[in-house]
C-alpha positions in Angstrom: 0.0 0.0 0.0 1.1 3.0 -1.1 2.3 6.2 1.5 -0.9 8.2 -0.3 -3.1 5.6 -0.2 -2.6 5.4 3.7 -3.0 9.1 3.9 -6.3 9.8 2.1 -7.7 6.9 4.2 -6.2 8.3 7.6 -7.5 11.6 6.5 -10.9 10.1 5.6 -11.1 8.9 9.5 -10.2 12.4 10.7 -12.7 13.6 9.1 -15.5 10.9 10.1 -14.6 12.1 13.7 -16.3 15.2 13.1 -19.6 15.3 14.7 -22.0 16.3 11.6 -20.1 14.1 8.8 -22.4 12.2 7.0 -20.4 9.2 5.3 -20.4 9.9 1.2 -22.3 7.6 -0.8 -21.6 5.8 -4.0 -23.6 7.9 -6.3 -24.1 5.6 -9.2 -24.3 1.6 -7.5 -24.4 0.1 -10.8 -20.8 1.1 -11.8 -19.1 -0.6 -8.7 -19.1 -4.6 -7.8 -21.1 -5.3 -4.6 -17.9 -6.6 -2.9 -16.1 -2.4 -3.2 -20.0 -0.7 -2.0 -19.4 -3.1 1.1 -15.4 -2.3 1.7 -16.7 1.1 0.9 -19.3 0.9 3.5 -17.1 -1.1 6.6 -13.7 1.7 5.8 -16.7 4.5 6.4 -18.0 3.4 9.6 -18.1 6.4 12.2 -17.9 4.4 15.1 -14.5 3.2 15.5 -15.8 0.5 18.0 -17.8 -1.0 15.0 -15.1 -0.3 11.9 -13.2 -3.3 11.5 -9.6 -2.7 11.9 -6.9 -2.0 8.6 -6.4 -5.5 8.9 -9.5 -6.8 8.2 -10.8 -4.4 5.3 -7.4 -5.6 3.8 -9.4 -8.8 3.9 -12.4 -7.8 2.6 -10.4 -6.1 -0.2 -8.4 -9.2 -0.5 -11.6 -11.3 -1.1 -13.1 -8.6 -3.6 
């Protein structure tokens, strides 16, 4: 994994810590495989208690 890919996604949790973020949505569902709209889903989970860890989404990608 890159050192930007491990940014954006580090920055992506800053900002989910925010109190008012509302996690983006795919816009267009058709154009991306039911496996990425879940890793999509688990990465933006607000509460960190229920995100799975970097470990497991690299599963979940890993399985996509």
């Amino acid at each position: 994994m890159s050192m930007v890919t491990v940014f954006v996604f580090c920055r992506a949790l800053f900002i989910m810590s925010k109190s008012g973020f509302r996690p983006p949505a795919l816009k267009d569902k058709k154009k991306w495989t039911e496996n990425f709209q879940n890793f999509v889903k688990l990465s933006l989970t607000k509460q960190p208690k229920r995100r799975p860890t970097a470990d497991k989404l690299l599963e979940v990608s890993a399985t996509s």
